[in-house]
VMD Tcl script that builds the backbone (N, CA, C; Angstrom):
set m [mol new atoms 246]
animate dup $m
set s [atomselect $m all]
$s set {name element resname resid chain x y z} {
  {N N UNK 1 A 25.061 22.131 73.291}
  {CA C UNK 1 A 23.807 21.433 73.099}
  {C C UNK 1 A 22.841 22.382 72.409}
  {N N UNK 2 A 22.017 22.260 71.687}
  {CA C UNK 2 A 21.211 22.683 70.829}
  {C C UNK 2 A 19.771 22.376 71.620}
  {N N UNK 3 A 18.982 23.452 70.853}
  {CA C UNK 3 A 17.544 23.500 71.582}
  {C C UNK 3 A 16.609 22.024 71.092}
  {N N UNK 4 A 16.901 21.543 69.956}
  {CA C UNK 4 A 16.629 20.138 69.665}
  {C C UNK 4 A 16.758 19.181 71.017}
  {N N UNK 5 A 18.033 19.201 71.259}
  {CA C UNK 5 A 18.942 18.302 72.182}
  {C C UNK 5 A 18.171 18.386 73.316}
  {N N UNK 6 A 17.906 19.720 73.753}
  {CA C UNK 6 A 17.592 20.093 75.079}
  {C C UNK 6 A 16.123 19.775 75.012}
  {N N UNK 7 A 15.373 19.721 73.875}
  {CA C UNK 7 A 14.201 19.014 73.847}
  {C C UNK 7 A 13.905 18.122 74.747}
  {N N UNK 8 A 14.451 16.936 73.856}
  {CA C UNK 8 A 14.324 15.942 74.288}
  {C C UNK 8 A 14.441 15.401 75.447}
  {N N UNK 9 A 15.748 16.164 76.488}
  {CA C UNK 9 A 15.891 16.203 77.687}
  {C C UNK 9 A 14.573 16.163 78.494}
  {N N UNK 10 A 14.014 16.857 78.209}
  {CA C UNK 10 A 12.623 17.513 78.897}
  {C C UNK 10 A 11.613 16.413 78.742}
  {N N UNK 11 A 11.309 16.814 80.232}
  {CA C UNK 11 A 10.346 15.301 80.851}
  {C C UNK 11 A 8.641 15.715 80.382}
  {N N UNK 12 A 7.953 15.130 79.580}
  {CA C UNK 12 A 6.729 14.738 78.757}
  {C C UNK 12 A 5.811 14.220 80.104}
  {N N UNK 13 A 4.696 14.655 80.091}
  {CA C UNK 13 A 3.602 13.530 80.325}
  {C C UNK 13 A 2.811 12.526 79.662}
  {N N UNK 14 A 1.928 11.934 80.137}
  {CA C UNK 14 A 1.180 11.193 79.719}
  {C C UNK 14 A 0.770 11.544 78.215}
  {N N UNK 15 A 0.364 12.350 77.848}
  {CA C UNK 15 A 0.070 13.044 76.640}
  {C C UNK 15 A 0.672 13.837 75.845}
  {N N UNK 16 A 2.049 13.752 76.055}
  {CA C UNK 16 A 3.035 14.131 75.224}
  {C C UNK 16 A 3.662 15.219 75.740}
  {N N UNK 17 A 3.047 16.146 76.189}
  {CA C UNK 17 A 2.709 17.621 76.443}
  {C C UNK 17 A 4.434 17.948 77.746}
  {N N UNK 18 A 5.001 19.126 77.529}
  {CA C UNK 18 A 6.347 19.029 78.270}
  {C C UNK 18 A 5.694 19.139 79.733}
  {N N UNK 19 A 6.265 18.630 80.813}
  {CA C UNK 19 A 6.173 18.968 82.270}
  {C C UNK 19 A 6.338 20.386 82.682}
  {N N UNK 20 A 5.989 20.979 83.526}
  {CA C UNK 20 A 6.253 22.499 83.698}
  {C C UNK 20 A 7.292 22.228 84.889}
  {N N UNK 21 A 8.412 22.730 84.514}
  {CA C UNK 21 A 9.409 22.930 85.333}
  {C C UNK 21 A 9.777 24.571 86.045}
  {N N UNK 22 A 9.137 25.855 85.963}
  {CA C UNK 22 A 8.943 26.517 86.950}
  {C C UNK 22 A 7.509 26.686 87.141}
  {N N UNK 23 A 8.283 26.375 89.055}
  {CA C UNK 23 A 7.016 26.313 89.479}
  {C C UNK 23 A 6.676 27.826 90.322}
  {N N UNK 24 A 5.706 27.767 90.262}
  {CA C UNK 24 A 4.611 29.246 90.850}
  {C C UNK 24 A 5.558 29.542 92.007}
  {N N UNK 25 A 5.410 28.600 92.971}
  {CA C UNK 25 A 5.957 28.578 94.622}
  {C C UNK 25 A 7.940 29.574 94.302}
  {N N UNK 26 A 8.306 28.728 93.401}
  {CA C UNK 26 A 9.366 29.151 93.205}
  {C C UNK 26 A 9.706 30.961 93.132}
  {N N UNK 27 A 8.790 31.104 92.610}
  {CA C UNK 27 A 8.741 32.476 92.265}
  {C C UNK 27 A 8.409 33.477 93.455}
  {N N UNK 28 A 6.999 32.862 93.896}
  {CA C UNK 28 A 6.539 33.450 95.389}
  {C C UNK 28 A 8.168 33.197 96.083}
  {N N UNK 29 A 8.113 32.595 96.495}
  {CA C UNK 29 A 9.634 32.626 97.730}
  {C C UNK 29 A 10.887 33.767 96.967}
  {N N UNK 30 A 10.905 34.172 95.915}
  {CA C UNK 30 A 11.514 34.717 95.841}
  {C C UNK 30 A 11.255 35.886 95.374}
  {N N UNK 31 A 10.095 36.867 95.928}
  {CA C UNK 31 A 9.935 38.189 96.430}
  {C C UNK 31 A 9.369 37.948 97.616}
  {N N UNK 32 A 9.974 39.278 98.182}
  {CA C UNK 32 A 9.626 39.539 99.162}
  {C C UNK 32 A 7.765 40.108 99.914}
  {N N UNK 33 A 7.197 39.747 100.537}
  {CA C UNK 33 A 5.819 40.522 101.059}
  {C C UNK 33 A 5.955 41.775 100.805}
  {N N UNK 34 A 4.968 42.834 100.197}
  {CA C UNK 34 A 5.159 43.543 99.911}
  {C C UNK 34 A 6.083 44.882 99.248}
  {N N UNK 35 A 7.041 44.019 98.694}
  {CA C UNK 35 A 7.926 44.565 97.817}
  {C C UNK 35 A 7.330 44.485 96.271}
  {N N UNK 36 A 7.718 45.565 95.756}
  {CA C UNK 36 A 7.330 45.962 94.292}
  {C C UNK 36 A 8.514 45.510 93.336}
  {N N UNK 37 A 8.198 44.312 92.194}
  {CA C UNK 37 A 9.442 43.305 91.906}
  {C C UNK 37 A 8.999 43.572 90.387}
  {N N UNK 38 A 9.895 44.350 89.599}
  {CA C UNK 38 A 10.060 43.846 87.991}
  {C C UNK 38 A 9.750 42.224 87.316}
  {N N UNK 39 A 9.269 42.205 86.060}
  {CA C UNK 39 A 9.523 40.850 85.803}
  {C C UNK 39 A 11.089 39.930 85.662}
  {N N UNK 40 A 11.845 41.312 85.206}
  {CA C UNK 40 A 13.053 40.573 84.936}
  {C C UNK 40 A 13.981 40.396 86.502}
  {N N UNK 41 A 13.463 41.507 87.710}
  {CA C UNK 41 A 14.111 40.896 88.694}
  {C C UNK 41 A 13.732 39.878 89.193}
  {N N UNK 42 A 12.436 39.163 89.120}
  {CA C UNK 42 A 12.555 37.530 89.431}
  {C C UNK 42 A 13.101 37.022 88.545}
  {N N UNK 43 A 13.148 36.862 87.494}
  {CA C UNK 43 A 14.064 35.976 86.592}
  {C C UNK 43 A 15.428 35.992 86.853}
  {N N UNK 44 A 15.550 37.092 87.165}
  {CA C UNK 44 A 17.187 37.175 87.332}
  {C C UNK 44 A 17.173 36.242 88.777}
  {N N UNK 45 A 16.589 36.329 89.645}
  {CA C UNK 45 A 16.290 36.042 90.977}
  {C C UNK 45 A 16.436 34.286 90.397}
  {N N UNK 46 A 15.926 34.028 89.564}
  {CA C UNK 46 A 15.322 32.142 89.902}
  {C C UNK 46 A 16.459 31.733 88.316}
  {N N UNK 47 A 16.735 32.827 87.613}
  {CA C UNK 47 A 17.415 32.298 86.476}
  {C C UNK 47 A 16.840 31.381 85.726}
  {N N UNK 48 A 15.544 32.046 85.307}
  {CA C UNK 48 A 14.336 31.980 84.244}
  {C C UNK 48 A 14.791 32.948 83.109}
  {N N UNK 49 A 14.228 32.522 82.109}
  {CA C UNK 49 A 13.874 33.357 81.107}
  {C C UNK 49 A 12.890 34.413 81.728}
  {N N UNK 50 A 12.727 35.433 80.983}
  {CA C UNK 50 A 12.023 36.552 81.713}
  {C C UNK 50 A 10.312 36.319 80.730}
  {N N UNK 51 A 10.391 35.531 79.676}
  {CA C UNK 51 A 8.734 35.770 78.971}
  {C C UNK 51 A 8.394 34.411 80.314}
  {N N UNK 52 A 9.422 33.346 80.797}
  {CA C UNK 52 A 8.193 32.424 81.015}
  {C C UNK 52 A 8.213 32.746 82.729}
  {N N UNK 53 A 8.954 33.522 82.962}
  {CA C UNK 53 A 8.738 34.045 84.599}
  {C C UNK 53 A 7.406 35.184 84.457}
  {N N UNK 54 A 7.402 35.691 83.290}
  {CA C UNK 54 A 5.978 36.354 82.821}
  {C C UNK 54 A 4.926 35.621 83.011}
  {N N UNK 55 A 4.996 34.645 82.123}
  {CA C UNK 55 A 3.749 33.700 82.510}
  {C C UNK 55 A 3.214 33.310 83.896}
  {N N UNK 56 A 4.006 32.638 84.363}
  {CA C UNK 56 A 4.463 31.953 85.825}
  {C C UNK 56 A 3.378 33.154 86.891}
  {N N UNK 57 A 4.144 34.546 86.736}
  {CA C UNK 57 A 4.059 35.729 87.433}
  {C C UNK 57 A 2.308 35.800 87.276}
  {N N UNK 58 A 2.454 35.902 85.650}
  {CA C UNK 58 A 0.760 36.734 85.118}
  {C C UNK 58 A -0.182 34.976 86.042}
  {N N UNK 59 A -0.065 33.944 85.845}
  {CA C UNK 59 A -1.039 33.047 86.894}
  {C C UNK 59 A -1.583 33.303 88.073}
  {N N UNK 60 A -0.088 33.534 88.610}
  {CA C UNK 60 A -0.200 33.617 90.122}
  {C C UNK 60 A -0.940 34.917 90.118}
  {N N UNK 61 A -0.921 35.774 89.541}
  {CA C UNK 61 A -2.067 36.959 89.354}
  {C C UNK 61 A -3.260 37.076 89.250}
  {N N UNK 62 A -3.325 35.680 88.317}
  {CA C UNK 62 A -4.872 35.435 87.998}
  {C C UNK 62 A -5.327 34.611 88.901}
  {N N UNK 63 A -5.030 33.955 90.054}
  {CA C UNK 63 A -4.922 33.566 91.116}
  {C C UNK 63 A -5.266 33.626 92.301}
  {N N UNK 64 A -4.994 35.196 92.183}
  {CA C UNK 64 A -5.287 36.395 93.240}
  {C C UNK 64 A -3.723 36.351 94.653}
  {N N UNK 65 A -3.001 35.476 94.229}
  {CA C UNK 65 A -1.701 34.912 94.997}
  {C C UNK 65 A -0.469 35.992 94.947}
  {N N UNK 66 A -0.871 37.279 93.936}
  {CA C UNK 66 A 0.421 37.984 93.808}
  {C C UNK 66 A -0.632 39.215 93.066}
  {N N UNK 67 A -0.164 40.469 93.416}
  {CA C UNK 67 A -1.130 41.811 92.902}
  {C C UNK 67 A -0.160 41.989 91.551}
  {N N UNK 68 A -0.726 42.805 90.503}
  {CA C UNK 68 A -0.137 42.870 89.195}
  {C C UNK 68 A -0.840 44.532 88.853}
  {N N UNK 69 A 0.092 45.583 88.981}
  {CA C UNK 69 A 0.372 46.486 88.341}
  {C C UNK 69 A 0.782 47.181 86.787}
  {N N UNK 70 A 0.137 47.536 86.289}
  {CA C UNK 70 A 0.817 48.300 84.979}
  {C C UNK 70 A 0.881 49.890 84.999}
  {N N UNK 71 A 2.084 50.193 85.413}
  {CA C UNK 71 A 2.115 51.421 85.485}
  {C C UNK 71 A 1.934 52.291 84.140}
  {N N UNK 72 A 2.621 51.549 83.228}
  {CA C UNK 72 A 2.587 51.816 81.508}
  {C C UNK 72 A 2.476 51.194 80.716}
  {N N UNK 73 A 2.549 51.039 79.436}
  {CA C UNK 73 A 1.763 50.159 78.670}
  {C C UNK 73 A 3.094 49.146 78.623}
  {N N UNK 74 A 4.011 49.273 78.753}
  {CA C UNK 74 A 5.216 47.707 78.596}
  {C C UNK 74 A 5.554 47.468 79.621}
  {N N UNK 75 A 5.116 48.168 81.027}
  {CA C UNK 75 A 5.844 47.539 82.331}
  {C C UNK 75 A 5.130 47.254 83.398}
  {N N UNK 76 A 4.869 46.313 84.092}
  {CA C UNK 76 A 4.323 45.635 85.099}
  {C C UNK 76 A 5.051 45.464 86.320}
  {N N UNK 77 A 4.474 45.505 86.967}
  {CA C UNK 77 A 5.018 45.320 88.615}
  {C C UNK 77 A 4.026 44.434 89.475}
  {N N UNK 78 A 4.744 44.055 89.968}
  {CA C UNK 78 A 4.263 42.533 90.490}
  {C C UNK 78 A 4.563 42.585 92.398}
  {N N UNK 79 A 3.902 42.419 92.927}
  {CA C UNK 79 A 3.644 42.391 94.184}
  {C C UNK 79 A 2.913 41.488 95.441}
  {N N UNK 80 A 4.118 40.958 96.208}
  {CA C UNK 80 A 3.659 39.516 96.886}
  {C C UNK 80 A 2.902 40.591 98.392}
  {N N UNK 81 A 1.086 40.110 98.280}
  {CA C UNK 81 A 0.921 40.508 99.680}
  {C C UNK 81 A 1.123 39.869 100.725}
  {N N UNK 82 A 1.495 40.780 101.994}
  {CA C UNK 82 A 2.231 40.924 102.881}
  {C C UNK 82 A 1.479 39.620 104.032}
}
mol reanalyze $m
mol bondsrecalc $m
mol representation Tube
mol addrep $m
């Protein structure tokens, strides 16, 4: 199947716009309280792409629902409080 194909699959709202199929919660349940979690180990964790488990991650950040670290300028660490 082709990314065309798989388009279309994908459930639209009212306004055209695609449905968001990962959800925030998803992500929370899968770190642990106070564990220090890569972006790509939740993805690997929920079997996301790792830019849109980025996104997902960077919300719940802006949120105040999950702490967000940059230790260096390309890596982030992400942290569910306890």
């Amino acid at each position: 199947m082709n990314m065309a194909e798989n388009d279309r699959e994908r459930e639209r709202n009212e306004g055209g716009e695609y449905v968001q199929e990962r959800k925030p919660e998803d992500a929370l349940a899968a770190m642990d309280p106070g564990e220090p979690y890569m972006t790509s180990e939740v993805a690997n964790a929920l079997d996301w792409p790792r830019r849109s488990t980025y996104t997902v991650l960077d919300h719940l950040a802006e949120d105040g629902k999950i702490r967000k670290k940059k230790p260096e300028a390309r890596r982030v660490i992400w942290i569910r409080p306890e």
